[in-house]
N, C-alpha and C positions, 0 to 999 in steps of 0.2 A: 236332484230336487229342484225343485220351481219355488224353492221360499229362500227368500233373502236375509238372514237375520242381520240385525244391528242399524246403526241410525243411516240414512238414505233420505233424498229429494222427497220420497214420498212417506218414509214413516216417521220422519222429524217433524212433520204440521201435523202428524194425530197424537203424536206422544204430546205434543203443544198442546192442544185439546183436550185431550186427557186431563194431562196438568193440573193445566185453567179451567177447565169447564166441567168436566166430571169429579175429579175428585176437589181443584178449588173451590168448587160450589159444593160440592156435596151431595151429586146428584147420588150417587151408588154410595151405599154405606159399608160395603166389602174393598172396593176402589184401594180407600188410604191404606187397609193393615196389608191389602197383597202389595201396595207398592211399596211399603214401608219394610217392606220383607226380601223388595227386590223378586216380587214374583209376577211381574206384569212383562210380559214379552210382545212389543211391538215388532214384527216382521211385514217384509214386500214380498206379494206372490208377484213372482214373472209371468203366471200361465194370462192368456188372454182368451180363454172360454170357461162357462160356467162349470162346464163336467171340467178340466180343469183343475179351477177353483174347490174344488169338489174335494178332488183327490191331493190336495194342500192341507185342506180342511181335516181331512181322516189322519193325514200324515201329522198334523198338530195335535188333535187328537191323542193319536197314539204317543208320541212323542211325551206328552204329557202325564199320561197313563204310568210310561215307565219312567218317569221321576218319583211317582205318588206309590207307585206300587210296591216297591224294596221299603220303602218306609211305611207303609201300611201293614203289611207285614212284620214287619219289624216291631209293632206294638207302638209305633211312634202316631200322635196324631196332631201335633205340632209341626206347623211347615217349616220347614228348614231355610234359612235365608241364600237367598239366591235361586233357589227350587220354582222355578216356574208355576204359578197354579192357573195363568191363565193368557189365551195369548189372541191379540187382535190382528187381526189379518189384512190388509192393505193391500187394496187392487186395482191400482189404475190400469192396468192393461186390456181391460174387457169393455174392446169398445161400445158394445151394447149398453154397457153400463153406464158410459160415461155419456151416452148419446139419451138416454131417454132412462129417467127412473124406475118406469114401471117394471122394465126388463130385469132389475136389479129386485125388486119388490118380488116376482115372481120367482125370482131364483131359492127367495127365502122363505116363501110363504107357501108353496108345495108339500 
């Protein structure tokens, strides 16, 4: 696997952000109850291309999936703490990305 979980050079300033800026502010109104739940999972992709990034992405994804899904089944619809519901994915390694925005805009807007 190309994802790094846990805190790192690079996912220790977006969990900051996070924090401070999304959910201190209040920008997302889902933010507080999933962190308060312990369900925010900040990870580092190591891939340094978009296809890549790509297949992090599907792998988080799923990954996610089979948390949600034994308990959806289950008749449960209350997240369970600790239970991931959502995870942001940190990518310094693409250097296209780091060199020019648009590259990165394009990666998402496809």
């Amino acid at each position: 696997s190309a994802v790094v979980p846990g805190k790192n050079r690079h996912s220790a300033p977006v969990r900051k952000w996070l924090d401070d800026v999304v959910i201190g502010l209040g920008f997302c109104p889902w933010a507080s109850p999933a962190d308060e739940a312990d369900g925010i999972r900040v990870v580092t992709s190591k891939s340094t291309t978009s296809r890549e990034v790509f297949e992090d992405l599907i792998q988080e994804a799923r990954g996610l999936w089979a948390e949600f899904l034994p308990q959806s089944q289950a008749g449960q619809t209350n997240q369970t703490k600790g239970m991931a519901k959502t995870t942001l994915l940190v990518c310094p390694n693409v250097k296209a990305w780091n060199r020019d925005f648009r590259y990165f805009h394009s990666f998402y807007t496809w």
